[in-house]
N, C-alpha and C positions, 0 to 999 in steps of 0.2 A: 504493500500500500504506500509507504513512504517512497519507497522507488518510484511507482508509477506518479506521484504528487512530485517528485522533485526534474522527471521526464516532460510531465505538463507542465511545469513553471519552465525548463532550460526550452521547451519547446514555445512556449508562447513570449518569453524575451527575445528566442533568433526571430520569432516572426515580427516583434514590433521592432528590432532595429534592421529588418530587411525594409518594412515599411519606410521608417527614416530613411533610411540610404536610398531608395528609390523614389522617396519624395522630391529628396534633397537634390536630387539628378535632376530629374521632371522641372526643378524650379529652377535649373541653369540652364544657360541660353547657349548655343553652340551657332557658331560663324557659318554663313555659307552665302552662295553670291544671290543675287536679286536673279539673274538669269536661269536658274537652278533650281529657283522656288516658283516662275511662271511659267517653268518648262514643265513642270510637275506638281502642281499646286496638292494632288491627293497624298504625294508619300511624305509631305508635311504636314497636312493636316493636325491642327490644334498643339503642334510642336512649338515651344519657345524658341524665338531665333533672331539672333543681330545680323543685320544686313548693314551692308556701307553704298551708297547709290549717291543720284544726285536729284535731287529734289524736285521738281514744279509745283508752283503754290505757296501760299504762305498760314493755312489751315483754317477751318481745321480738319480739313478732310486733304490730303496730298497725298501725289503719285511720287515714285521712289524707279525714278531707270538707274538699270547697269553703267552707263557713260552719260556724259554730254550728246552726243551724239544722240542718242536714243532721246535725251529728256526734250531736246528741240527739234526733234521728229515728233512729239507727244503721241505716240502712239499707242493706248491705251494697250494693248496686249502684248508690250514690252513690260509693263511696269505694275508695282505693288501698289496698292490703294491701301494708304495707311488712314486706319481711323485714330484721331490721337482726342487727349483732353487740350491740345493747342488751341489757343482763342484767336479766331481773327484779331488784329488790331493791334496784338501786341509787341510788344518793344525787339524783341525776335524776327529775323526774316530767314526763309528757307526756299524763296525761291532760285532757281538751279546755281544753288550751292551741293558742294559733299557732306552730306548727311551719314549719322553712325544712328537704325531704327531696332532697338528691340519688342519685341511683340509676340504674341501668340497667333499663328497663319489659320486663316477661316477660310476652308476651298469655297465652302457654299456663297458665301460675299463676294460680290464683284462691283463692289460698291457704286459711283456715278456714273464709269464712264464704261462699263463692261470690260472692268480687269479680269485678269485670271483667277483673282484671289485678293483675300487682303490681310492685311495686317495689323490686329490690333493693338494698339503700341503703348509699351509701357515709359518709353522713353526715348527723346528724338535729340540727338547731340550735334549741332552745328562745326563742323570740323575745319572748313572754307571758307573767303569771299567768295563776291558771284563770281563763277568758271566761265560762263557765257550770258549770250540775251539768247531767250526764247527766239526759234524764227517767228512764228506764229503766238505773239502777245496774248495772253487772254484778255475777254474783257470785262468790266466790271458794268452791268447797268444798273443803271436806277428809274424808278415809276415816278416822278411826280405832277401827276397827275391824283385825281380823284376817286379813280376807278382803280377795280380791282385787275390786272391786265395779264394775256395769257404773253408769254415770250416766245417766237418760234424761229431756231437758227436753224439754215438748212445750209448745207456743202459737206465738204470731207468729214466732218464734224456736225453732227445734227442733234439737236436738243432744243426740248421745250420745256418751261417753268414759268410759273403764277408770283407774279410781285404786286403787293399789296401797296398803296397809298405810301410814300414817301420810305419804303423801302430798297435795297439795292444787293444784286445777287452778283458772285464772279462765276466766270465759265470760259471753258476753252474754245477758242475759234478757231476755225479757219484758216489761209490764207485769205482766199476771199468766199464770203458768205451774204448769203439773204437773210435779212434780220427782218421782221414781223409783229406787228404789235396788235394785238385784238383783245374784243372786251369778252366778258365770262361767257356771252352768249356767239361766240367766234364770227362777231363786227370785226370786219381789219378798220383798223385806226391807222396806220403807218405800215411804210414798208422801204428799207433801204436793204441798197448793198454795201457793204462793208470791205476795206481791203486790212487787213492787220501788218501792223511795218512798227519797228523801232525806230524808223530813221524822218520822226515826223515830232513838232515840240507838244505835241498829245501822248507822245510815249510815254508813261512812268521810268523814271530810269530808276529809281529807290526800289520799289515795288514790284518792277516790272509786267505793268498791263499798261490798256488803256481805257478808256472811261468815253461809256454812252449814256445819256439821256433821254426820257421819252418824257416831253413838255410841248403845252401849247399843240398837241397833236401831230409832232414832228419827233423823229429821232437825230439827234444832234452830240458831236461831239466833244467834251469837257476836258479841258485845261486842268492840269494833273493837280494844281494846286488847291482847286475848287474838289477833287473827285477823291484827294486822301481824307477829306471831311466828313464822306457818307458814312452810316453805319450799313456796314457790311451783313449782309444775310447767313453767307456760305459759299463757298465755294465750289 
């Protein structure tokens, strides 16, 4: 009897510090590249993991490419969609800088832009200044207007989103795109074409986007120093 009581106690201490030591594992992060993780987003699945990439966005939702090269290609199925607690606006900038992202990888998430995956991040370390300008700026709009307004970009890049009364949402563009502005009930109110360039003084060069408005029933372009003012929705 004492045997078998001292067999159940040496038996149930290997089993809790097996538990520890394989907790303790599970809770550290192991390196691997950004290309690696959206060539195979299932055999990482809910795995802890540091990636080093270079950034698009300044949050709180960012994409994470392998190179420069890929972040100013923005091609959404190059890159990790990192969901962070990063607050737009703040004193931090991460757009395509080199970035160090730890997080836990979710195959199922393909967050905004139809990544492969994402990565919910427990920590985002600025390692750079900006490496490059985006070829294609995102842009930032804003509603001010009265209305509730639906947004429709359409080109190589296509996406639609609802901005409310004096709110202002970012997103990736284009080179060149059709931008659309319609009421709840899909009235078009406006309609431009847009070209996206750094080499225009509506470019943010701090920030790195550029800034549209939709006023007075017209979509029009805003002077960076008026567009770092908006509160920001999301990007």
């Amino acid at each position: 009897m004492i045997k078998t009581l001292i067999q159940i106690r040496r038996f149930s201490a290997l089993t809790l510090l097996a538990i520890v030591v394989l907790g303790g594992c599970a809770a550290t992060p192991h390196s691997t590249s950004v290309n690696a993780v959206v060539a195979k987003p299932a055999a990482y699945n809910r795995q802890l993991l540091t990636v080093i990439g270079v950034a698009t966005g300044d949050g709180p939702a960012i994409e994470v490419f392998d190179s420069v090269a890929d972040a100013q290609g923005l091609d959404s199925k190059k890159a990790l969609f990192v969901r962070s607690k990063v607050r737009k606006g703040g004193q931090i900038r991460y757009d395509m800088r080199k970035v160090r992202v730890t997080g836990q990888v979710h195959a199922e998430d393909h967050g905004i832009w139809g990544n492969p995956c994402a990565l919910h991040s427990a920590a985002i370390e600025v390692l750079s200044d900006r490496l490059a300008v985006a070829k294609n700026p995102p842009g930032v709009f804003r509603n001010e207007s009265q209305l509730t307004i639906t947004v429709s970009i359409a080109g190589q890049i296509s996406t639609q989103f609802e901005l409310a009364p004096g709110t202002a949402e970012t997103q990736p563009l284009s080179r060149v795109c059709t931008v659309e502005i319609r009421t709840q009930d899909k009235t078009l109110l406006a309609r431009k074409t847009v070209i996206q360039s750094a080499k225009t003084p509506y470019y943010d060069q701090v920030v790195g986007v550029l800034y549209y408005r939709f006023a007075n029933g017209r979509i029009e372009r805003v002077l960076p120093e008026a567009g770092r003012k908006w509160p920001v929705k999301s990007i």
